[in-house]
Chimera marker file (.cmm) of the C-alpha trace (Angstrom):
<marker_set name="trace">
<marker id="1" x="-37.000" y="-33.703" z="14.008" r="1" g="1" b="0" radius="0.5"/>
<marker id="2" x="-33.261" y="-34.683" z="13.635" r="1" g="1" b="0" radius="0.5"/>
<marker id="3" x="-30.921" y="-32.281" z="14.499" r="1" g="1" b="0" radius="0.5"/>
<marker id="4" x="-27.895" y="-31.738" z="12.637" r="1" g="1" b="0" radius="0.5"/>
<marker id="5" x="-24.670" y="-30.436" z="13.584" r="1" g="1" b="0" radius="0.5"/>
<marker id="6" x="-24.086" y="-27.319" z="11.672" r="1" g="1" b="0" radius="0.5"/>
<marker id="7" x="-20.988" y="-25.755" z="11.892" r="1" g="1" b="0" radius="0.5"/>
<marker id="8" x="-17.810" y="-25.569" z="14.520" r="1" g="1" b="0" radius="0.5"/>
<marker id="9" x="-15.234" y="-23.561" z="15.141" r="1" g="1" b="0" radius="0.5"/>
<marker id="10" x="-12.377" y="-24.661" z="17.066" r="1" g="1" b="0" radius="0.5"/>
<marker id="11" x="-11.126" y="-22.097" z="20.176" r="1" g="1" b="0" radius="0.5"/>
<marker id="12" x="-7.229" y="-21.520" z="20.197" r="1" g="1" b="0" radius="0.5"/>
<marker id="13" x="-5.357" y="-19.508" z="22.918" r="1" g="1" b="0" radius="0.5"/>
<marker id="14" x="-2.746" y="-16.749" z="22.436" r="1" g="1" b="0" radius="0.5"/>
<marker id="15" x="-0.660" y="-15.218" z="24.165" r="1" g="1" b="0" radius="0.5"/>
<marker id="16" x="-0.616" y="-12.263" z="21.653" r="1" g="1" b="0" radius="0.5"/>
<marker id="17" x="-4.403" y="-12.073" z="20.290" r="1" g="1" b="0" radius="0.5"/>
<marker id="18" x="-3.414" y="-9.251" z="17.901" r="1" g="1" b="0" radius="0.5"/>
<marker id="19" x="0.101" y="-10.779" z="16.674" r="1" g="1" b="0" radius="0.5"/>
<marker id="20" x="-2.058" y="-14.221" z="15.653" r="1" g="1" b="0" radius="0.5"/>
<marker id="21" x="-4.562" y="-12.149" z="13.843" r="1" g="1" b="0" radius="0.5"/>
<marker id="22" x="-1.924" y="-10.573" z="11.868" r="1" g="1" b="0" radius="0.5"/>
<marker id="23" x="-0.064" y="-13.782" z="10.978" r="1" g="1" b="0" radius="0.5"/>
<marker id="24" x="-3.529" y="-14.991" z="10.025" r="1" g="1" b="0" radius="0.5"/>
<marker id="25" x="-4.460" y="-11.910" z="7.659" r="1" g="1" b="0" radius="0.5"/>
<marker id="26" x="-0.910" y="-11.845" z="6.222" r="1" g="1" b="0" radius="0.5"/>
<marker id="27" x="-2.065" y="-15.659" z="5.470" r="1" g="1" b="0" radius="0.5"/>
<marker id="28" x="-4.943" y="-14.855" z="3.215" r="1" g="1" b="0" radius="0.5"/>
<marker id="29" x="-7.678" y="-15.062" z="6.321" r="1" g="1" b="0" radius="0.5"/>
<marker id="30" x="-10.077" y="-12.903" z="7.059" r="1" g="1" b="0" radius="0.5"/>
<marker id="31" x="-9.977" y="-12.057" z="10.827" r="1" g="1" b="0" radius="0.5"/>
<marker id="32" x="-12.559" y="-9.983" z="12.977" r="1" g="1" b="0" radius="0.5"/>
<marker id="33" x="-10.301" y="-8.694" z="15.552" r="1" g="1" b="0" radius="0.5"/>
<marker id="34" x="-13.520" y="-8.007" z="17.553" r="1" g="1" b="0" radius="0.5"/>
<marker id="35" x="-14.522" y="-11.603" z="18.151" r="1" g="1" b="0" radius="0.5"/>
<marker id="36" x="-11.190" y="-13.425" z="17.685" r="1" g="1" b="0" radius="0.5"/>
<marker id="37" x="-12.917" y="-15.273" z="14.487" r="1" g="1" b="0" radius="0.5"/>
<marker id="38" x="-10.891" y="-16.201" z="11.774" r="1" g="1" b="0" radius="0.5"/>
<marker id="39" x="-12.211" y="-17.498" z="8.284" r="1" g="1" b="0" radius="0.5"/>
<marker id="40" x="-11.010" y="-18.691" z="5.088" r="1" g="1" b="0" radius="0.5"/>
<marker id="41" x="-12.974" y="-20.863" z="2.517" r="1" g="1" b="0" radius="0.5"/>
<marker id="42" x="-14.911" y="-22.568" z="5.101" r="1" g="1" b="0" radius="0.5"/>
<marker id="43" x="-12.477" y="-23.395" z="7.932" r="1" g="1" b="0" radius="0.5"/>
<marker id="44" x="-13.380" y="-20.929" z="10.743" r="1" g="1" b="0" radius="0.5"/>
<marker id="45" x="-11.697" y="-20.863" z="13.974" r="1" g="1" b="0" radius="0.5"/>
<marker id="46" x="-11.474" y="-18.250" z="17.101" r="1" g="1" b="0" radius="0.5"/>
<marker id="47" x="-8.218" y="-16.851" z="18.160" r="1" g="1" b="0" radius="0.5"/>
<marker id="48" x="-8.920" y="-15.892" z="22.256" r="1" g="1" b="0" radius="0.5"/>
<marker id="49" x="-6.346" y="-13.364" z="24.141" r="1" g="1" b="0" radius="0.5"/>
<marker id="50" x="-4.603" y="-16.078" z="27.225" r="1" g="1" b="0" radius="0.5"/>
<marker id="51" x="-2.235" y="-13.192" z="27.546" r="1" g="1" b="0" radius="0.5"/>
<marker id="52" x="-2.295" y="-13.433" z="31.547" r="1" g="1" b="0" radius="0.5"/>
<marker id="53" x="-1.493" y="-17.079" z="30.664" r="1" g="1" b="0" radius="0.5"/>
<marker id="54" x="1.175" y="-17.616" z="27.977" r="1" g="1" b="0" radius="0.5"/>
<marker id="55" x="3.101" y="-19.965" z="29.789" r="1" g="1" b="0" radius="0.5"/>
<marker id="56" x="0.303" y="-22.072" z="29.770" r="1" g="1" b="0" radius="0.5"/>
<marker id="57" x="-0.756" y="-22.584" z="26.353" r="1" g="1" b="0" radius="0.5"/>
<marker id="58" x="-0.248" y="-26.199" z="25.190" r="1" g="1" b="0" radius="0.5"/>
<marker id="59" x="-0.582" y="-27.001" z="21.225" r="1" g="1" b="0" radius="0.5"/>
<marker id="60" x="-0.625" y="-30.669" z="21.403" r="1" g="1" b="0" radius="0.5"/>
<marker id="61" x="2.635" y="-31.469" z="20.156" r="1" g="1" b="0" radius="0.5"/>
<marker id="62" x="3.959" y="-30.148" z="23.498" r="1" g="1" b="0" radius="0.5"/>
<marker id="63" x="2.217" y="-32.856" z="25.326" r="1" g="1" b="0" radius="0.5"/>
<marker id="64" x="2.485" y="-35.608" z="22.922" r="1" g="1" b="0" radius="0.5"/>
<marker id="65" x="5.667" y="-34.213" z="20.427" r="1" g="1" b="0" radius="0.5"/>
<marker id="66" x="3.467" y="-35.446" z="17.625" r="1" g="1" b="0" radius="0.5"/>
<marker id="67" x="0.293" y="-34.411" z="17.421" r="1" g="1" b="0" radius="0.5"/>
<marker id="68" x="-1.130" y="-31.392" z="15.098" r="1" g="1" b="0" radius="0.5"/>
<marker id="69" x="-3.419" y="-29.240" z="16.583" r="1" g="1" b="0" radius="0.5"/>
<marker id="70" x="-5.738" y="-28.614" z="13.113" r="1" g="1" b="0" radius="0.5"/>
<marker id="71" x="-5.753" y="-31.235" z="9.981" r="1" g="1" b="0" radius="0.5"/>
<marker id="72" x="-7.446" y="-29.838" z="6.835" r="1" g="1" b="0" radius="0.5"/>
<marker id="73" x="-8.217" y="-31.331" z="4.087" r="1" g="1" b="0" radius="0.5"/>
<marker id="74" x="-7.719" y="-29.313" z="0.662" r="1" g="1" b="0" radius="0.5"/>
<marker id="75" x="-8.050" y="-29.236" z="-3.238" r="1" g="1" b="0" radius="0.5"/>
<marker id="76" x="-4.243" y="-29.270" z="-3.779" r="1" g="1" b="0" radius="0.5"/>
<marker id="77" x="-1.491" y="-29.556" z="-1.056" r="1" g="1" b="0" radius="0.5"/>
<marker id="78" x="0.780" y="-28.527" z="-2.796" r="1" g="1" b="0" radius="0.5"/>
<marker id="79" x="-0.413" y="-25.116" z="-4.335" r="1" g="1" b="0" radius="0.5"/>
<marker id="80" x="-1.677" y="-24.089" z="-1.017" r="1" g="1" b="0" radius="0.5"/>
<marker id="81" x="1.493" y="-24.945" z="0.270" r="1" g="1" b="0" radius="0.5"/>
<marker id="82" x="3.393" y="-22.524" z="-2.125" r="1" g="1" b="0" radius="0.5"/>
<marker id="83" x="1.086" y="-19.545" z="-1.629" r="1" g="1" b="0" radius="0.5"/>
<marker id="84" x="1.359" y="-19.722" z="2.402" r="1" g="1" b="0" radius="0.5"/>
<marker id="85" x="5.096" y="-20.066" z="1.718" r="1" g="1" b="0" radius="0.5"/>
<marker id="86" x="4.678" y="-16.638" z="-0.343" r="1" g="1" b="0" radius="0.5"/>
<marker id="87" x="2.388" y="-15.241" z="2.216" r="1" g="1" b="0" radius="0.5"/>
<marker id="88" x="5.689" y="-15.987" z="4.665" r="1" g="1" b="0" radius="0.5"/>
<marker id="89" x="3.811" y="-18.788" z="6.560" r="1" g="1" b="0" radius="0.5"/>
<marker id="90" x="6.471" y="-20.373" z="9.252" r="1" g="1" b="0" radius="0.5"/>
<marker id="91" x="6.749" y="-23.798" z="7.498" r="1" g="1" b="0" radius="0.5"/>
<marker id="92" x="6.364" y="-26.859" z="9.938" r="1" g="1" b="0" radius="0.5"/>
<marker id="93" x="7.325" y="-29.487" z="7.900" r="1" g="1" b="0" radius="0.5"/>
<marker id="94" x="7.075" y="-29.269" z="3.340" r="1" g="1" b="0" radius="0.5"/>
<marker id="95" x="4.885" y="-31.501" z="1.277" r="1" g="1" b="0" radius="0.5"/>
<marker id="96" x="5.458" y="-34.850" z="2.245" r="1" g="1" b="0" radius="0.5"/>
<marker id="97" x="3.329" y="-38.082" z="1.192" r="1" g="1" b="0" radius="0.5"/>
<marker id="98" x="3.251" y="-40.393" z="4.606" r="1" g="1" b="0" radius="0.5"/>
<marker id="99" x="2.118" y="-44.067" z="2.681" r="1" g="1" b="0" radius="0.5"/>
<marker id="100" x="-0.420" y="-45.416" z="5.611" r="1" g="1" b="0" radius="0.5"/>
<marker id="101" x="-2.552" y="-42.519" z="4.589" r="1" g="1" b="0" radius="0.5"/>
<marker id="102" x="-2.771" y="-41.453" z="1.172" r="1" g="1" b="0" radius="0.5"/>
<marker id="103" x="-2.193" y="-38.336" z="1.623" r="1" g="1" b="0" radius="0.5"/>
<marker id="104" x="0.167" y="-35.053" z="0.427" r="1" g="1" b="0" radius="0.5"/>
<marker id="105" x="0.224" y="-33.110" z="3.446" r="1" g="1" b="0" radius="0.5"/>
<marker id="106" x="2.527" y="-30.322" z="4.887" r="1" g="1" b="0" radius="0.5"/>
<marker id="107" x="2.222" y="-27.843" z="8.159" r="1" g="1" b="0" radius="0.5"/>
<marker id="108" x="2.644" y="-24.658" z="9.014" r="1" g="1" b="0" radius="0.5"/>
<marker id="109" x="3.105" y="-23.065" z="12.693" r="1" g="1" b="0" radius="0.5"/>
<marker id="110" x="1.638" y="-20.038" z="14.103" r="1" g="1" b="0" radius="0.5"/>
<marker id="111" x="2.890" y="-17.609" z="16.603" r="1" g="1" b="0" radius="0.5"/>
<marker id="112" x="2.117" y="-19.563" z="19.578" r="1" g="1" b="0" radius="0.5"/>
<marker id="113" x="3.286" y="-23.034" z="18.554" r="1" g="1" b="0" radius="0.5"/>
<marker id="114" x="-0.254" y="-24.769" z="16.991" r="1" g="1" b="0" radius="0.5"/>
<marker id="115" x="0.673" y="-27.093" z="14.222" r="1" g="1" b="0" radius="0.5"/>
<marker id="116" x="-1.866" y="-26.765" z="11.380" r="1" g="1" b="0" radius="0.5"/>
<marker id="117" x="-1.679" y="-29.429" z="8.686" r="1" g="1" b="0" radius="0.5"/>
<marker id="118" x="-2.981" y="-29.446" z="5.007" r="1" g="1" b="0" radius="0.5"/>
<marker id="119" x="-3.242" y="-32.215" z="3.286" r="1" g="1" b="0" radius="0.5"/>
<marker id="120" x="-5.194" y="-33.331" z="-0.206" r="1" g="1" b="0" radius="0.5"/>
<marker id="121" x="-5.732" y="-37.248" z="-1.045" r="1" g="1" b="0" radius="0.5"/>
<marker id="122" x="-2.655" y="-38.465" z="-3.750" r="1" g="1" b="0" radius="0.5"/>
<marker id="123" x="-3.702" y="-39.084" z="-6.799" r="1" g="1" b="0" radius="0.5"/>
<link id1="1" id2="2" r="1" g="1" b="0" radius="0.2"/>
<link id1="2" id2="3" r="1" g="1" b="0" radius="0.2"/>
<link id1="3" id2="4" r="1" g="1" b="0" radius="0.2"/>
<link id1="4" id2="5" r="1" g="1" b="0" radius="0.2"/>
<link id1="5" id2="6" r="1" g="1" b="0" radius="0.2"/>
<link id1="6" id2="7" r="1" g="1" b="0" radius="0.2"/>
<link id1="7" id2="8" r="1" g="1" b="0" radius="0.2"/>
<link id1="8" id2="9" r="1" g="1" b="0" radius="0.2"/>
<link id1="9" id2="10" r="1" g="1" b="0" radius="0.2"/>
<link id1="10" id2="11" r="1" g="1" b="0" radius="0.2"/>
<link id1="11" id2="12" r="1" g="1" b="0" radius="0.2"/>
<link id1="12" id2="13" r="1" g="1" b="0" radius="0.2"/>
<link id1="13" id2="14" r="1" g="1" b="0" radius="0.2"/>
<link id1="14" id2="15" r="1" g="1" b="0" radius="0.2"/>
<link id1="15" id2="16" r="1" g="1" b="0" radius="0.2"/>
<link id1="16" id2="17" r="1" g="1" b="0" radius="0.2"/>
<link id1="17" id2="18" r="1" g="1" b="0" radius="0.2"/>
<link id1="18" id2="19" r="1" g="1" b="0" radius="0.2"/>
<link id1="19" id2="20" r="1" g="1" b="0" radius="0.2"/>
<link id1="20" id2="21" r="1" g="1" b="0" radius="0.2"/>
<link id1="21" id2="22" r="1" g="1" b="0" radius="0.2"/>
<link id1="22" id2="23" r="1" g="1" b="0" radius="0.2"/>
<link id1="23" id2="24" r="1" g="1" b="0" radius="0.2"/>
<link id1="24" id2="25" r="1" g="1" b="0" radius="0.2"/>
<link id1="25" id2="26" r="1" g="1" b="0" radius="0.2"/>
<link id1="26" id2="27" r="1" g="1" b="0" radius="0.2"/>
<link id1="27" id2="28" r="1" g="1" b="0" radius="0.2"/>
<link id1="28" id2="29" r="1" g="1" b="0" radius="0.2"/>
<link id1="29" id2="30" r="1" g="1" b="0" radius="0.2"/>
<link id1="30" id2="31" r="1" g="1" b="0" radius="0.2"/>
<link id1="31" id2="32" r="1" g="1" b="0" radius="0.2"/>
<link id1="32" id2="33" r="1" g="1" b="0" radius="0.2"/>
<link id1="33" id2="34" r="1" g="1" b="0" radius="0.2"/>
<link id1="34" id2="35" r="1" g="1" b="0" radius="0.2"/>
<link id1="35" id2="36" r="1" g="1" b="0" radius="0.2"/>
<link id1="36" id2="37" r="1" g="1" b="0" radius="0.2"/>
<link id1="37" id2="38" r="1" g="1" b="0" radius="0.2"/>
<link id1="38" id2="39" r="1" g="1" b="0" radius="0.2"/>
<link id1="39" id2="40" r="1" g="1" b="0" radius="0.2"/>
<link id1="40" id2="41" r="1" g="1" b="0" radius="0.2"/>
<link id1="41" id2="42" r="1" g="1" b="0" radius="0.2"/>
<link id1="42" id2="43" r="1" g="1" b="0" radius="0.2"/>
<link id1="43" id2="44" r="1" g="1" b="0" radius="0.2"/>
<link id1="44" id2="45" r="1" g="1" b="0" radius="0.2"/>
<link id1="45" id2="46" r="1" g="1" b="0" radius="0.2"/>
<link id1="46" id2="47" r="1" g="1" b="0" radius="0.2"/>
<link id1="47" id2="48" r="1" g="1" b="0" radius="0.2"/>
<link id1="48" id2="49" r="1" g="1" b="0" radius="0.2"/>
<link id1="49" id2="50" r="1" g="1" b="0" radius="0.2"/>
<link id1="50" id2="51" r="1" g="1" b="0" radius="0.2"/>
<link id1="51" id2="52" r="1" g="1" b="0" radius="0.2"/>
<link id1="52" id2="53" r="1" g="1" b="0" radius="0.2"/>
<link id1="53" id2="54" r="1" g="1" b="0" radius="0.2"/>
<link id1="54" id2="55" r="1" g="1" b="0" radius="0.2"/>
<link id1="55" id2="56" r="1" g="1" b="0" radius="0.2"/>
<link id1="56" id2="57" r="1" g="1" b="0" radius="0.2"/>
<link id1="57" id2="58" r="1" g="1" b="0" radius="0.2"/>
<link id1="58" id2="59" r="1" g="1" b="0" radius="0.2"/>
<link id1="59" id2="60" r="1" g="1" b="0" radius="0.2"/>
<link id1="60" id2="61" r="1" g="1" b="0" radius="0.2"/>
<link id1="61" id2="62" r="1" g="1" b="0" radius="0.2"/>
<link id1="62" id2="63" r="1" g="1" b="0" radius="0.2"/>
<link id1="63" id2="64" r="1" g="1" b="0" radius="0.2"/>
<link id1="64" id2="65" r="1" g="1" b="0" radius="0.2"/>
<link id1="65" id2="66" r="1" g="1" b="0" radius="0.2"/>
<link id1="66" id2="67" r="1" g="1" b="0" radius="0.2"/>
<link id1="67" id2="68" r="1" g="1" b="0" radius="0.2"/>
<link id1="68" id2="69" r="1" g="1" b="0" radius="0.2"/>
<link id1="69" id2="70" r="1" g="1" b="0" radius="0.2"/>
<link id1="70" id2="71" r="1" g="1" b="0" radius="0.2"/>
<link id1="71" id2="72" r="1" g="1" b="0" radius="0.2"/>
<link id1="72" id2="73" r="1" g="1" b="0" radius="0.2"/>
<link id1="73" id2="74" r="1" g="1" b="0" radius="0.2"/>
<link id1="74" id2="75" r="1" g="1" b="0" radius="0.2"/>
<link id1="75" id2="76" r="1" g="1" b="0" radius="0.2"/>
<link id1="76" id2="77" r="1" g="1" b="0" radius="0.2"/>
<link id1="77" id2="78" r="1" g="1" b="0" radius="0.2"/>
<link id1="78" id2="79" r="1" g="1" b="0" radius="0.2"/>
<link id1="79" id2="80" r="1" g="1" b="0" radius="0.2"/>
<link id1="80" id2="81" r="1" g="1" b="0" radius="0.2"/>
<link id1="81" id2="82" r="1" g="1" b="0" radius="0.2"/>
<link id1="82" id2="83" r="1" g="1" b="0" radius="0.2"/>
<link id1="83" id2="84" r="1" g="1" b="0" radius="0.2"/>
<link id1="84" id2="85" r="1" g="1" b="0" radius="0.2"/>
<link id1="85" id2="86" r="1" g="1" b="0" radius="0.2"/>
<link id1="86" id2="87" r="1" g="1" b="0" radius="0.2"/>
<link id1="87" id2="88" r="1" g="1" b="0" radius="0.2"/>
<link id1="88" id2="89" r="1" g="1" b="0" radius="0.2"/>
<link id1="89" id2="90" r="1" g="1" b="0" radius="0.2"/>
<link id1="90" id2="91" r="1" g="1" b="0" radius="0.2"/>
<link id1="91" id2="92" r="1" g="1" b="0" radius="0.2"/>
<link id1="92" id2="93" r="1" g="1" b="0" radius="0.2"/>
<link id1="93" id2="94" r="1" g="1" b="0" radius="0.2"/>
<link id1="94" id2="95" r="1" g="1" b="0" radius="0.2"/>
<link id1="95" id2="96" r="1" g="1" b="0" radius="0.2"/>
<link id1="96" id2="97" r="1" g="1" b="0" radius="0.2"/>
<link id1="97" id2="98" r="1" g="1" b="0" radius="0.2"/>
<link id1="98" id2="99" r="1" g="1" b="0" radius="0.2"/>
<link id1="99" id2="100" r="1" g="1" b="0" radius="0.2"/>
<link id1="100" id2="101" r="1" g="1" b="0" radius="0.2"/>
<link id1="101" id2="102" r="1" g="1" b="0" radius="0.2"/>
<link id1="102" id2="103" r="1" g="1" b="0" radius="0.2"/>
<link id1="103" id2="104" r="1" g="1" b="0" radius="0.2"/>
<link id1="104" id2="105" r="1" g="1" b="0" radius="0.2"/>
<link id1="105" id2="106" r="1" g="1" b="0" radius="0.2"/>
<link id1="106" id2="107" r="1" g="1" b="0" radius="0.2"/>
<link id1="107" id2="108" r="1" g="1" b="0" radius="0.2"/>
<link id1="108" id2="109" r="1" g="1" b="0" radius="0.2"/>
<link id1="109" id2="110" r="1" g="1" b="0" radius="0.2"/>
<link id1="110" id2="111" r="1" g="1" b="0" radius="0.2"/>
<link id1="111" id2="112" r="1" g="1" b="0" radius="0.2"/>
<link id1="112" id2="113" r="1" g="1" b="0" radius="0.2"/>
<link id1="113" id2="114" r="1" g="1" b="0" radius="0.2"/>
<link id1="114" id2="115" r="1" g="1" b="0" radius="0.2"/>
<link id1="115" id2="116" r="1" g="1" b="0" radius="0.2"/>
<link id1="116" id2="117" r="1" g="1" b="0" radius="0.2"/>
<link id1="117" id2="118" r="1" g="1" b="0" radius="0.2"/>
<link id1="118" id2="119" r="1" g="1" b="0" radius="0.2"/>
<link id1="119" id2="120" r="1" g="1" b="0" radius="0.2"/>
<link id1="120" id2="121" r="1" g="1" b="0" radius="0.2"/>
<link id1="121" id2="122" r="1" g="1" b="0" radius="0.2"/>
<link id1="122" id2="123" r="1" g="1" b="0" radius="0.2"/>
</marker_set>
């Protein structure tokens, strides 16, 4: 029997559990604020409380002043991208087609820094 890899869900810290929850709901996400687990259309993460060590969460621009910490891919970049801004999502960077890709993408922040991109193949 092979087995298969089923589903993940990526683990981000916060220094304000409750605040990220909120930003996330206010986002169109539903959030369990029992078990940290957020979900929306099939990407599922877990928001868990670092509050004792805020100064220590690192999204991974802050190491490499790059890097997202979440790419997704999407139906249509740039419809997500105007509902978030709706929703009052704390814009990133707007829709922007890098060429060695082939992708629209844009990315939002959250409350403690992590860089979340979206992006949809150009057609």
């Amino acid at each position: 029997m092979i087995n298969r890899f089923k589903e993940y869900r990526p683990v981000f810290l916060s220094a304000d559990r409750e605040q990220s929850l909120a930003y996330y709901t206010k986002l169109g996400f539903q959030c369990n604020h029992y078990t940290g687990f957020v979900d929306r259309d099939g990407l599922r993460f877990a928001i868990h409380d670092a509050s004792g060590a805020a100064g220590e969460i690192r999204p991974n621009h802050r190491v490499d002043g790059r890097s997202w910490d979440l790419y997704v891919w999407v139906d249509d970049a740039d419809a997500l991208y105007a509902e978030l801004v709706a929703k009052g999502a704390m814009i990133h960077y707007p829709p922007r087609s890098p060429r060695e890709y082939h992708m629209r993408e844009f990315a939002i922040l959250d409350p403690d820094g992590y860089i979340f991109a979206f992006g949809s193949p150009i057609r």
